[in-house]
C-alpha positions as CSV (number, residue, x, y, z in Angstrom):
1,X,-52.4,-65.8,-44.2
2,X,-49.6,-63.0,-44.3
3,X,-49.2,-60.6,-46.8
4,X,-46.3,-60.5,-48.5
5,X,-43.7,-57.6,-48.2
6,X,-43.1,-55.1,-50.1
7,X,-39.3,-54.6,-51.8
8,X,-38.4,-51.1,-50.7
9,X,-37.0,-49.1,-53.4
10,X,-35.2,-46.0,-52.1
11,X,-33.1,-43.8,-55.0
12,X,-29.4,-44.1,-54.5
13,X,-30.3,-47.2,-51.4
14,X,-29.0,-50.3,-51.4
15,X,-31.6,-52.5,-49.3
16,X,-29.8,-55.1,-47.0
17,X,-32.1,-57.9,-47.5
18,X,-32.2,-61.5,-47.8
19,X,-31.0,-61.3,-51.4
20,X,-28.2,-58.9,-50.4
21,X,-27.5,-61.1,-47.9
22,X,-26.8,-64.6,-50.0
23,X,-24.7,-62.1,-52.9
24,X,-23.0,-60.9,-50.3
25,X,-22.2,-64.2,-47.7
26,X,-18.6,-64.5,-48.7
27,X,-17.6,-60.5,-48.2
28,X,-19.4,-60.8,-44.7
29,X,-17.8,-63.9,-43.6
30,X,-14.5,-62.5,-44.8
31,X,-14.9,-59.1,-43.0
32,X,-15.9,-61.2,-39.8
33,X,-13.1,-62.9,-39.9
34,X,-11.3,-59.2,-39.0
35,X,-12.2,-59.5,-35.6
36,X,-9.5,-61.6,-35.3
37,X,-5.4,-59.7,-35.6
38,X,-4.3,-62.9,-36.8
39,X,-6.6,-62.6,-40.2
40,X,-6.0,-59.0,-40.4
41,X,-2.3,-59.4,-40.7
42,X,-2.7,-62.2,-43.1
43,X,-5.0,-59.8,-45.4
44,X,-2.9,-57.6,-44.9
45,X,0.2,-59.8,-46.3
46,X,-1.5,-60.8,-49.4
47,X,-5.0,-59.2,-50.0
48,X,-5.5,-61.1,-53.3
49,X,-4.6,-65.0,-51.4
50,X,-7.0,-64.1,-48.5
51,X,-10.0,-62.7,-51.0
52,X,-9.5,-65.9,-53.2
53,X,-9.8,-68.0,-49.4
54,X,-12.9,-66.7,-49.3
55,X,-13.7,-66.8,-52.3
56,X,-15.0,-63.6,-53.5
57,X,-16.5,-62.5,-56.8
58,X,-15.1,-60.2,-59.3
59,X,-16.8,-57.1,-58.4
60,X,-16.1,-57.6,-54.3
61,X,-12.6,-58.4,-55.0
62,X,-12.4,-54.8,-57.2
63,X,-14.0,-53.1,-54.6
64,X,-11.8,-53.8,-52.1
65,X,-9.5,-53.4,-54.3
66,X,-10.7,-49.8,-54.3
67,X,-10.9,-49.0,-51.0
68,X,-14.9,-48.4,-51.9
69,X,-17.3,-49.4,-48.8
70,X,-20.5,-47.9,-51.3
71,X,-19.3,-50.6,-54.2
72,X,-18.9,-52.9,-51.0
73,X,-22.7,-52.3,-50.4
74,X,-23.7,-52.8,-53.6
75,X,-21.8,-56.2,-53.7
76,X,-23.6,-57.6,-50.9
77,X,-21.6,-56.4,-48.1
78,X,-23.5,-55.2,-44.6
79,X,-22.4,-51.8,-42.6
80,X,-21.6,-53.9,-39.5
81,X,-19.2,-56.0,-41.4
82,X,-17.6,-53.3,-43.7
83,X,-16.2,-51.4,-40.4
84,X,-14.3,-54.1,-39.9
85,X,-12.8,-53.8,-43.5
86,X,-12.6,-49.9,-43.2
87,X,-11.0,-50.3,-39.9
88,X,-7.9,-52.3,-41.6
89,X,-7.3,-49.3,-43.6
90,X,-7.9,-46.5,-41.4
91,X,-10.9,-45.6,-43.1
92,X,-13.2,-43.3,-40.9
93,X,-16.9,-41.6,-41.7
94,X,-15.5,-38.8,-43.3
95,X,-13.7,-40.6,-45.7
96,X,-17.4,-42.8,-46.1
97,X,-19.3,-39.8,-46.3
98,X,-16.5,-38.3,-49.0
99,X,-17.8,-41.7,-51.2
100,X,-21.4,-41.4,-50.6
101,X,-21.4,-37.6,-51.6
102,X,-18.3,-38.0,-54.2
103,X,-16.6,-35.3,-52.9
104,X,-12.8,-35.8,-51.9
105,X,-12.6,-35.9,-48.0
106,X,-11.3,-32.5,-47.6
107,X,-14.5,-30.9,-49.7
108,X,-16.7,-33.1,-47.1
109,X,-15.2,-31.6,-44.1
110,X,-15.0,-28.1,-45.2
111,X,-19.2,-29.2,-46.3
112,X,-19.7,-30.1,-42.3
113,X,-17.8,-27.5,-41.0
114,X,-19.6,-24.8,-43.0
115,X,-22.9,-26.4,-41.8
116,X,-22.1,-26.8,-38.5
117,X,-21.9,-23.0,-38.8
C-alpha cells in the first residue's frame, strides 16, 4: 500500500499539480496552440474570439487580458506553456521577475544590477 502525498504548501507558490492542471486545461491547450504562427496571428487579430475558442474562464481571460503570467499561474496555467503566451507579447524574465517582485521593470533591473555588484 502507498502512502498518500502530501499537498505542498509554499507561501506566495502556486503548486502545478493535478488540480492545477484540470483548472487550467483550456489556458494550456490555448498557449500550445502558439507554437503554431498561424494561431498566433489569429490571437493576435482578435484576442477576445480566440480566448472564447478555447473557451477560457473569467479570471484567465482577465489575466491575459493583463499581460499577468503570475495571475496566469494562479489560473491554472504551467511555465512551459505561458512562454509561449509571453512570447506573443515580447514579454521577457525581467518583465516576469518585475510581476513576481511587484516592482516596475526598470526597479528590477537596477535590483540585479546593484546585486550583481
Amino acid at each position: 500500500m502507498s502512502t498518500p502525498r502530501l499537498k505542498r504548501d509554499i507561501p506566495g507558490t502556486v503548486i502545478f499539480d493535478g488540480d492545477q492542471a484540470r483548472i487550467g486545461y483550456a489556458l494550456n491547450k490555448m498557449c500550445f496552440s502558439f507554437n503554431s504562427a498561424e494561431c498566433r496571428e489569429a490571437f493576435q487579430r482578435d484576442e477576445e474570439a480566440y480566448m472564447s475558442k478555447y473557451k477560457l474562464n473569467d479570471a484567465q481571460k482577465q489575466a491575459i487580458r493583463n499581460r499577468n503570467v503570475l495571475e496566469l499561474i494562479a489560473a491554472g496555467g504551467h511555465p512551459y506553456y505561458l512562454a509561449k503566451f509571453a512570447g506573443i507579447f515580447k514579454l521577457d524574465m525581467q518583465d516576469i521577475g518585475a510581476q513576481q517582485t511587484g516592482m516596475t521593470k526598470d526597479a528590477f533591473k537596477a535590483k540585479l544590477i546593484a546585486a550583481g555588484q
